[in-house]
C-alpha positions in Angstrom: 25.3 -64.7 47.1 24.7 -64.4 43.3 26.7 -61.3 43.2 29.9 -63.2 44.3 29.4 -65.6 41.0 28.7 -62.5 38.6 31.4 -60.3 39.5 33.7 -63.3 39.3 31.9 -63.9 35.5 32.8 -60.0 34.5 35.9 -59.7 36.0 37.3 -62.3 33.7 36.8 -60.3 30.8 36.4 -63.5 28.5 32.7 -63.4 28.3 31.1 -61.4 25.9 27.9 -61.2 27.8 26.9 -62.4 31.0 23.5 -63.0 31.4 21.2 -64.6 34.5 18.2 -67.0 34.1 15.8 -66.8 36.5 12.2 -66.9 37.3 12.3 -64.9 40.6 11.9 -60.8 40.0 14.0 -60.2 43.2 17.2 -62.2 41.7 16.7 -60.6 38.7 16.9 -57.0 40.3 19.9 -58.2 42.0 21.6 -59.6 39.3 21.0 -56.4 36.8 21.8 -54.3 39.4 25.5 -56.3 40.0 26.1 -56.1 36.2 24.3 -59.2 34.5 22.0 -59.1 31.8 18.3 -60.6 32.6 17.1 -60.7 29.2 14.1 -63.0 29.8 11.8 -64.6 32.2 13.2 -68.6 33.1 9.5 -70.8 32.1 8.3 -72.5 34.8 8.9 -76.1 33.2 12.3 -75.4 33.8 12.3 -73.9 37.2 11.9 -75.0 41.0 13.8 -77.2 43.1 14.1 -79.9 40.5 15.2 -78.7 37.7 18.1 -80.1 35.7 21.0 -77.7 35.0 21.3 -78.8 31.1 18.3 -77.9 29.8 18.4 -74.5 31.5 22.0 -73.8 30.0 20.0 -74.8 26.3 17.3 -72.4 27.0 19.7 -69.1 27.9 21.8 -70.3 25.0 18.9 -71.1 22.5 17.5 -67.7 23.5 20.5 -65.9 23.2 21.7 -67.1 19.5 17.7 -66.5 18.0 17.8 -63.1 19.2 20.9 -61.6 19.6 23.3 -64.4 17.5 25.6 -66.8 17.2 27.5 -68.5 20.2 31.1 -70.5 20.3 31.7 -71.2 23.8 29.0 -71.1 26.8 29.8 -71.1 30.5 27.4 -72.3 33.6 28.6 -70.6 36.8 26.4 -71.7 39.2 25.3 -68.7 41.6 26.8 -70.5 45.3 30.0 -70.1 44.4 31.5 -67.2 46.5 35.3 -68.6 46.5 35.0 -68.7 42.4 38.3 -67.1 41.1 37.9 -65.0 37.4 41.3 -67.1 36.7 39.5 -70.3 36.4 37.4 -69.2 34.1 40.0 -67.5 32.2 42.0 -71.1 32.1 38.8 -73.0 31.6 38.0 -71.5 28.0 41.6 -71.5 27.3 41.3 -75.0 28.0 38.7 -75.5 25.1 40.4 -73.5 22.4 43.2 -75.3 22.7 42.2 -78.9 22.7 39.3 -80.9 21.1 37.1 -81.4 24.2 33.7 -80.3 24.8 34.1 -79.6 28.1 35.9 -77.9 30.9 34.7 -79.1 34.4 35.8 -77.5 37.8 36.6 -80.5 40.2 38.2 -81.1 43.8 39.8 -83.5 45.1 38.5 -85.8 47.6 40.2 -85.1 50.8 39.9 -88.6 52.1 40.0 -91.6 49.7 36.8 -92.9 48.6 37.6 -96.7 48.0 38.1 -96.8 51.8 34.3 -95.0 52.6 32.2 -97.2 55.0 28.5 -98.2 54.7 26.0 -99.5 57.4 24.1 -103.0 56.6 20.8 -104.1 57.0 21.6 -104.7 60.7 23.2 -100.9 61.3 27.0 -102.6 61.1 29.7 -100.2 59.5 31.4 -102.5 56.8 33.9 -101.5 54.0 32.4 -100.5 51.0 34.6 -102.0 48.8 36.3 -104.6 51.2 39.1 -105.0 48.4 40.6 -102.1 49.6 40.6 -102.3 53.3 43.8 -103.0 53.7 45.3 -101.2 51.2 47.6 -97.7 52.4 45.9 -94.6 51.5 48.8 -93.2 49.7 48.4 -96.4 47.3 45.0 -95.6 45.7 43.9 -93.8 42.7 42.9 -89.9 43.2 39.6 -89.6 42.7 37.8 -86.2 42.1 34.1 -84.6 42.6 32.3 -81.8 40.8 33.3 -78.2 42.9 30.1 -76.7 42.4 31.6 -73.4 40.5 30.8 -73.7 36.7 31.5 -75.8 33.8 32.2 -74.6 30.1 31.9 -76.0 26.7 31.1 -75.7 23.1 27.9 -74.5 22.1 26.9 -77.5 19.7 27.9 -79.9 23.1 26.3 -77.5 25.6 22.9 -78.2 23.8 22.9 -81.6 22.8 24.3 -83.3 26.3 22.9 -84.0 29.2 25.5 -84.2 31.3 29.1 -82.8 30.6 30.3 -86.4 31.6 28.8 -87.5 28.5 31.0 -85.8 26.2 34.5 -85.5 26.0 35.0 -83.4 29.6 38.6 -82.2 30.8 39.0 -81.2 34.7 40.3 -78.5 35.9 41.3 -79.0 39.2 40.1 -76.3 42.0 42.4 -76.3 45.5 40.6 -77.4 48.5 40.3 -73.9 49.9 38.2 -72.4 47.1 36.2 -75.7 47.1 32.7 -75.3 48.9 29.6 -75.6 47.6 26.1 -74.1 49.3 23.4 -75.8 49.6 22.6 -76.3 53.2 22.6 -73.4 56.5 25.9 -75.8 57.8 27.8 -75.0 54.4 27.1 -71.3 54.7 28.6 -71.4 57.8 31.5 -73.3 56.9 32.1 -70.9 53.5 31.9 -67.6 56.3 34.7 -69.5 58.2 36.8 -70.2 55.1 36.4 -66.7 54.0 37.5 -65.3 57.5 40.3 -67.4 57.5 41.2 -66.6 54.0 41.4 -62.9 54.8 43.7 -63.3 57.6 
């Protein structure tokens, strides 16, 4: 799966380097052997299930500028992103040298509108969660947008102080639904094998 994300990273050309972090020998092998550079050994504080994504982008990026230099722009392509395109990562740091933000998120759409989601009670009775907008047409409320689960980019200085890119100044860049799917679970697998299947038709 992590071969989908790197290839996607190097055939962008706009990386200088494209390095993994990772505590697991067998993703490292992978990786190196796909074309990434594994120049260290993830700690364990910031590894396992839990760990947050910021502090792992600071580590690669503190590592990198103390022993191999200085860094303008950073990029976190997360590695279950088979449907990631090299464009949007092109566009994405295109985004950041031209405009004052600090960051460059990849978001979808939400296919259905979620001021008209539904929520069980105490009692197991569906009720609108926000009841101001039950009877309002679809087509009448605000777009709303998640993260795609592909990468975000930013400036260094941002990339290491932030904890979130939603706490700095963030721009979206807006992925269409059919490159939209994020792995975590056996049922998305599935669902990214039948989007690619279709996709090659």
């Amino acid at each position: 799966m992590i071969v989908w994300s790197i290839q996607a990273a190097l055939e962008s050309n706009v990386f200088d380097k494209v390095i993994v972090s990772t505590d697991d020998d067998e993703v490292a092998s992978i990786a190196q052997a796909a074309g990434a550079l594994v120049p260290f050994q993830r700690p364990r504080e910031l590894s396992g299930d839990h760990a947050a994504t910021m502090p792992v982008v600071a580590h690669a990026i503190g590592w990198w500028q103390k022993n191999c230099g200085p860094l303008d722009f950073g990029c976190c392509v997360y590695a279950t992103a088979p449907f990631l395109r090299p464009a949007s990562l092109v566009e994405s740091i295109r985004m950041l040298r031209t405009s004052v933000a600090e960051f460059v998120l990849s978001v979808g759409q939400f296919r259905y509108p979620v001021q008209r989601s539904l929520r069980l009670d105490g009692l197991g009775n569906l009720n609108f969660a926000e009841p101001e907008n039950a009877l309002k047409r679809s087509q009448d409320l605000e777009t709303r947008y998640h993260d795609a689960g592909q990468f975000f980019a930013g400036r260094v200085e941002a990339l290491m102080t932030h904890e979130s890119v939603l706490f700095g100044q963030c721009l979206p860049l807006i992925i269409p639904d059919d490159e939209v799917i994020d792995i975590d679970t056996e049922k998305d697998w599935c669902l990214a094998e039948k989007l690619y299947l279709a996709r090659a038709q």
